[in-house]
N, C-alpha and C positions, 0 to 999 in steps of 0.2 A: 504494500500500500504506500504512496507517495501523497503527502496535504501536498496541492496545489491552492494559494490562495492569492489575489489581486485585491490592491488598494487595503481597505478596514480586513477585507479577508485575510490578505496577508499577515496582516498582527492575530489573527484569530487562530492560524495555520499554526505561527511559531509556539502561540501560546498551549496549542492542542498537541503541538508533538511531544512533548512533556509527559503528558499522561498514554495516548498513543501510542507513542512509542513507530510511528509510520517508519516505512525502510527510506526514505530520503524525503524532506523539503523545500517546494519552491515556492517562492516570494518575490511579487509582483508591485514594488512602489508600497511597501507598509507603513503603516504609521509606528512612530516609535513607543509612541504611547496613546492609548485609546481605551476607554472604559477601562475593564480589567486583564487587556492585553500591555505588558510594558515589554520592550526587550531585554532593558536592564536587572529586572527579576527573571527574565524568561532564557535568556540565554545560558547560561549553565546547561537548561536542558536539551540544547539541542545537542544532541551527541550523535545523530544519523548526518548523512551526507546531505547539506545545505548551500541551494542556489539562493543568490539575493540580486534583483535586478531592478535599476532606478533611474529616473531620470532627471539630469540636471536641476528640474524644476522643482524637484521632489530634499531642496538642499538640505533643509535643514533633518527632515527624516534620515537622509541618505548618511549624515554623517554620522547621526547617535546610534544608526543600528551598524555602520563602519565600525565604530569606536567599539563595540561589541563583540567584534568576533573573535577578538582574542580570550574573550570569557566563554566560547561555546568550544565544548569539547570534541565537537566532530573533526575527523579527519582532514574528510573532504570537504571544502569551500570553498565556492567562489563566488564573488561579489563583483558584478556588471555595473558600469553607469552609459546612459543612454543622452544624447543630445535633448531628446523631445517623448512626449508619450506618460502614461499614468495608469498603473494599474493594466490591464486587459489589454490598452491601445499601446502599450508595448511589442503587441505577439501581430498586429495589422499595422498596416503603412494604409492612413486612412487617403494619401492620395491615387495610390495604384489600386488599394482593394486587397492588396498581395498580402500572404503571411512574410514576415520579419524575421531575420537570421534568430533571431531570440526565440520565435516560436519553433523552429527546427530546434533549435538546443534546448529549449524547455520537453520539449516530445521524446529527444533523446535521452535528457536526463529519468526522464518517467519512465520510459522504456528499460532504462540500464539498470535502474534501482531493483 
């Protein structure tokens, strides 16, 4: 099982893998802190293989759940920043219609997991 979560989901994904325990997580533009998802209490638990992907505009989130990952014990990580895009409209290029290199690497990460 792999959380996939975009935007508010994304905090809800990190926060759920905790208990879950899913075989890898992806994270689409989350918030670093949101009702009762924080990263700052949440990260310790991620200890499965963790994608985090954000976009420029997304600055202030992008750097608290950065500053983050050296407190998650997973292996594998890695952390994307993107020019443009939020949450979902990372994985489409809303001028071509096309999926986005992101969404191939998101698919394959789901797959690998």
């Amino acid at each position: 099982m792999v959380l996939v979560g975009a935007s508010l989901g994304g905090s809800v994904a990190v926060t759920a893998a905790g208990e879950a325990k899913p075989d890898a997580v992806a994270v689409l533009s989350s918030s670093a802190k949101e009702g009762p998802s924080d990263i700052t209490t949440d990260a310790p638990h991620v200890t499965m293989p963790a994608l985090f992907a954000f976009s420029r505009a997304d600055q202030d989130d992008l750097v608290v759940v950065r500053s983050q990952l050296k407190k998650m014990p997973a292996r594998k990580k890695e952390f994307l920043v993107y020019d443009s895009g939020h949450g979902y409209t990372l994985l489409h290029d809303l001028m071509t219609g096309e999926f986005t290199g992101l969404a191939t690497r998101v698919a394959k990460w789901v797959k690998g997991s």
